[in-house]
C-alpha positions as CSV (number, residue, x, y, z in Angstrom):
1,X,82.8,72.7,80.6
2,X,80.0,73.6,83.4
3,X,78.7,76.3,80.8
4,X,77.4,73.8,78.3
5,X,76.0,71.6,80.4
6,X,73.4,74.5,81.1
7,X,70.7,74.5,78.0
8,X,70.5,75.7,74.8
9,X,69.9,79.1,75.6
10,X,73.0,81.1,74.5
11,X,72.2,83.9,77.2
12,X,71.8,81.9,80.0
13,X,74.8,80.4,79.2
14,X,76.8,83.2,78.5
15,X,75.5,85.0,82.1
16,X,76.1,81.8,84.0
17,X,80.0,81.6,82.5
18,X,80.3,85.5,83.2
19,X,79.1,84.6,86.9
20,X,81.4,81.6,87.1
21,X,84.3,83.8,86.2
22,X,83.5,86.6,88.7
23,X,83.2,84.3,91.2
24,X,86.2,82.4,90.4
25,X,87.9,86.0,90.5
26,X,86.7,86.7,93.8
27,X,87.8,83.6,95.3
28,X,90.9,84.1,94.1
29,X,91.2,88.2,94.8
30,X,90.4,87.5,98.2
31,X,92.2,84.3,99.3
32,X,95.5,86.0,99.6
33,X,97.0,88.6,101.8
34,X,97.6,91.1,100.3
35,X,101.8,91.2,100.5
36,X,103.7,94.4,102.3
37,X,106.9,95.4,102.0
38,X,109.6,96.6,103.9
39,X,112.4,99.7,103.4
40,X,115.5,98.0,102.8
41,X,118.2,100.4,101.4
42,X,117.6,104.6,100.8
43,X,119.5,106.1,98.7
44,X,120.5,110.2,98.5
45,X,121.6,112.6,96.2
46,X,121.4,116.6,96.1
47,X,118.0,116.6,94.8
48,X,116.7,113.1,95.5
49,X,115.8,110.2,97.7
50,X,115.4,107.1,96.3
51,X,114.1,104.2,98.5
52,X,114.3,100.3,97.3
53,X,111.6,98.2,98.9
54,X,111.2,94.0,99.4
55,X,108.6,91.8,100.7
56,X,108.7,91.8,104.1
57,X,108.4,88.3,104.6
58,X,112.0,88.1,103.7
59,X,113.2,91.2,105.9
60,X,113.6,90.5,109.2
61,X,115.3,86.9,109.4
62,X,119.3,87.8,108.9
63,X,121.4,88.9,105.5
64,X,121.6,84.9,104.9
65,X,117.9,84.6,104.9
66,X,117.2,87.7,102.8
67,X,119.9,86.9,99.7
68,X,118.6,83.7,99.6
69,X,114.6,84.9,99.5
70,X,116.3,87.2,96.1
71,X,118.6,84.9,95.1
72,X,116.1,83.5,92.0
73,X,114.8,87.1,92.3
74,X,111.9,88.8,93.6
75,X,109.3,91.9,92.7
76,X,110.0,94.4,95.1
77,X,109.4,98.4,94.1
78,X,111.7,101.5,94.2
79,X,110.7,104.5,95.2
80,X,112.0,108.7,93.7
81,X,111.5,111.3,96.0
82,X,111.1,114.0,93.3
83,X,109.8,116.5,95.9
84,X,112.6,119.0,95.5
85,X,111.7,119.3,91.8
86,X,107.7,119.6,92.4
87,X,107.3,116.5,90.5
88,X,106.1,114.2,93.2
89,X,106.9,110.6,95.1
90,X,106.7,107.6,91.7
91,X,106.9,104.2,93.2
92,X,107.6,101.6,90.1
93,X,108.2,97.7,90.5
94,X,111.2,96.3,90.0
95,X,113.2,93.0,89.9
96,X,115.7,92.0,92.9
97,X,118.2,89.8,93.2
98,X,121.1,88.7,94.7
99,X,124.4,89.6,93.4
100,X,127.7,87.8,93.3
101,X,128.9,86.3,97.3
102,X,125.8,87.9,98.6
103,X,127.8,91.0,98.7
104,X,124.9,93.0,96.1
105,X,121.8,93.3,95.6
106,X,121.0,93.7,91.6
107,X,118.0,96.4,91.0
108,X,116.2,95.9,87.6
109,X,114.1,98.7,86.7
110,X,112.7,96.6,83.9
111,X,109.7,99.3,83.2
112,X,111.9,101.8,81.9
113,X,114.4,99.5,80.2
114,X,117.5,100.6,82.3
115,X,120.7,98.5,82.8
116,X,120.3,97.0,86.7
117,X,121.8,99.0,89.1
118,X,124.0,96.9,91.5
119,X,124.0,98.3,95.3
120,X,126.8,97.0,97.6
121,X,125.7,95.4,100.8
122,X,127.6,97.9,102.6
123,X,126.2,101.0,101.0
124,X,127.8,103.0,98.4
125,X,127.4,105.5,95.7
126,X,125.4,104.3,92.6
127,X,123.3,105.6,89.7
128,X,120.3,104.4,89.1
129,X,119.5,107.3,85.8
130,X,121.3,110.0,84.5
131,X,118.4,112.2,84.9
132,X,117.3,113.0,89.0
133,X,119.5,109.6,90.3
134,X,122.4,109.9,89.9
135,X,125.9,109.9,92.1
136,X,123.2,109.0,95.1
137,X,124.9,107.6,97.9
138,X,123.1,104.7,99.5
139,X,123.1,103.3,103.3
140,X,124.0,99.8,103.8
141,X,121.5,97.0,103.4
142,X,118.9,97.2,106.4
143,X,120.3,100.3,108.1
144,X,118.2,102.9,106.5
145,X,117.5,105.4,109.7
146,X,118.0,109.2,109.0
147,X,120.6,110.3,106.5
């Protein structure tokens, strides 16, 4: 609406909308923090470590504190340490959420299409692809020191 309130020149108007919407982009690009995240679970197979990562504003306040921050589902990103196969560290985003009790957590790697992988709050083995992650046995929720 501010755009044609300028005159009837169509190149002033189209700069002052192009300037409008950079600044509107700035504003917002720069008015948040950008968010950080925090190791949750790791994950370990023969070849492989996968890592699965969530906001840290929901980490450090208790298990009932975190399943509810995922209950509705949040981004968080896993990690494949591919190292052992020279084919590098990927880090991809995926959906989390809470599983039945609280006892889960669901991962949806929803870039690659895969079924979600559910990870037992105590740790346990799971596969999260047929391919490098597979059989990996994973710490429980929050402990993820050396393995």
């Amino acid at each position: 609406m501010a755009c044609k309130k300028l005159g009837t020149n169509a190149w002033l108007r189209v700069l002052s909308c192009a300037a409008l919407a950079y600044a509107a982009f700035c504003a917002q690009a720069f008015a948040a923090e950008p968010e950080s995240y925090c190791l949750i679970i790791s994950c370990k197979n023969d070849g492989a470590i996968a890592e699965i990562y969530a906001p840290e504003s929901i980490c450090y306040n208790g298990f009932e504190a975190f399943f509810e921050g995922i209950r509705g589902g949040r981004r968080g990103f896993y990690a494949l340490d591919l190292n052992e196969y020279s084919k590098g560290k990927p880090l991809e985003p995926v959906n989390l959420r809470a599983g039945k009790g609280n006892n889960s957590i669901e991962v949806d790697q929803f870039t690659r299409g895969l079924p979600p992988t559910t990870i037992p709050k105590e740790g346990g083995t799971v596969s999260f692809d047929n391919r490098f992650a597979a059989n990996m046995v994973c710490s429980p929720l929050f402990d993820t020191g050396a393995r």
